[in-house]
C-alpha positions as CSV (number, residue, x, y, z in Angstrom):
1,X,0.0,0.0,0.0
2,X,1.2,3.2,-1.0
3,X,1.0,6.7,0.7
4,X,0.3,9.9,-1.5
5,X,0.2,13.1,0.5
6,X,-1.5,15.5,-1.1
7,X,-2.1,19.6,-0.3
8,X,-4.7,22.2,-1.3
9,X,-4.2,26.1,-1.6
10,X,-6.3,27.5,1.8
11,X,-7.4,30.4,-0.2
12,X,-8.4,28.6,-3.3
13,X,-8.1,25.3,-3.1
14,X,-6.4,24.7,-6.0
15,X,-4.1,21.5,-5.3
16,X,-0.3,21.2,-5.8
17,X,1.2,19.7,-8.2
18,X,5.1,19.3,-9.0
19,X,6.0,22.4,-11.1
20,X,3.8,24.8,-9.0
21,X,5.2,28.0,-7.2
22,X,3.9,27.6,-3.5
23,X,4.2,29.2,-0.4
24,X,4.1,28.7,3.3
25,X,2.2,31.3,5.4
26,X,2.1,30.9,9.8
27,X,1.7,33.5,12.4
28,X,4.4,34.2,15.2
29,X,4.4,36.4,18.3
30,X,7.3,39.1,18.3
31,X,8.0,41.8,21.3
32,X,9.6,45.1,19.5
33,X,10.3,45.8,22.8
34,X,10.2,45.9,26.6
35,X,7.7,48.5,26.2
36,X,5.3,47.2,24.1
37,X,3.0,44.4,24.0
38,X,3.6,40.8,22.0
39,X,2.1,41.7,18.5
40,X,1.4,38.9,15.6
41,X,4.0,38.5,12.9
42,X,2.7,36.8,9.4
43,X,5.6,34.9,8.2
44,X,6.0,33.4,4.8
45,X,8.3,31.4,3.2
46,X,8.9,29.3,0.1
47,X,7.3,26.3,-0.4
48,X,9.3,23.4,2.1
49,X,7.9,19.6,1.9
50,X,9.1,19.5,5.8
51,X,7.1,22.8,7.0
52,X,4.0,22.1,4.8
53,X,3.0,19.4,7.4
54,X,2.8,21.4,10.4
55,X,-0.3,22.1,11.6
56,X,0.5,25.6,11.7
57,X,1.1,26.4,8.3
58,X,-1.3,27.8,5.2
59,X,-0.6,26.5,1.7
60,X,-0.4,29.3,-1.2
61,X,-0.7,27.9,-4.6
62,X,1.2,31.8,-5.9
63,X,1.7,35.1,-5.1
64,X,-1.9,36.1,-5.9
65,X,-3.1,33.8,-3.1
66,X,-0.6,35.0,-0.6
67,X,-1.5,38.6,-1.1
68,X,-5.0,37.6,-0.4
69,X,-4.0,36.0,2.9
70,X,-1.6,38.8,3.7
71,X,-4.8,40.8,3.3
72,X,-6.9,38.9,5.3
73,X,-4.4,38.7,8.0
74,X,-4.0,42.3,8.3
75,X,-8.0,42.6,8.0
76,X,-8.1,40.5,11.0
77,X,-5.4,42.0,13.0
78,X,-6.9,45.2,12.3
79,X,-10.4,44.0,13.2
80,X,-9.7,42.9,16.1
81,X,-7.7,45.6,17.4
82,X,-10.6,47.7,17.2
83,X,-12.7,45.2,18.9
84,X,-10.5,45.1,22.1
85,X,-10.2,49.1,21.9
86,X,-14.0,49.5,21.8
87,X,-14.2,47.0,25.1
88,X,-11.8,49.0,26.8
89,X,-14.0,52.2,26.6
């Protein structure tokens, strides 16, 4: 019995094949400083067979897809960030 892994683009499902460009997209928690609050980082990286099987990770078939992650990232960030500013009035 063989094993075939397969992986899907998170934005628009398209699914990888050998001579695609992919990327790898996660979120990490930086401190600029000792003043300042831990803030999200969106990370992304060329495609790595090792890194595309943690959990962590969202699969970009191209650039087009990761700019519309990047955009819904920032959406998010920003969203939220108002959110927890109107609860603190």
């Amino acid at each position: 019995m063989t094993w075939t892994e397969t992986f899907s683009c998170n934005v628009c499902g398209k699914r990888k094949g050998d001579v695609d460009h992919w990327w790898l997209a996660w979120v990490e928690q930086i401190q600029p400083s000792d003043d300042e609050e831990p803030k999200p980082k969106l990370q992304v990286m060329p495609w790595s067979e090792l890194m595309a099987r943690s959990l962590e990770v969202v699969h970009l078939c191209g650039a087009g897809c990761a700019l519309k992650e990047a955009e819904r990232w920032m959406t998010s960030v920003a969203q939220n960030k108002r959110a927890a500013s109107s609860a603190a009035d």
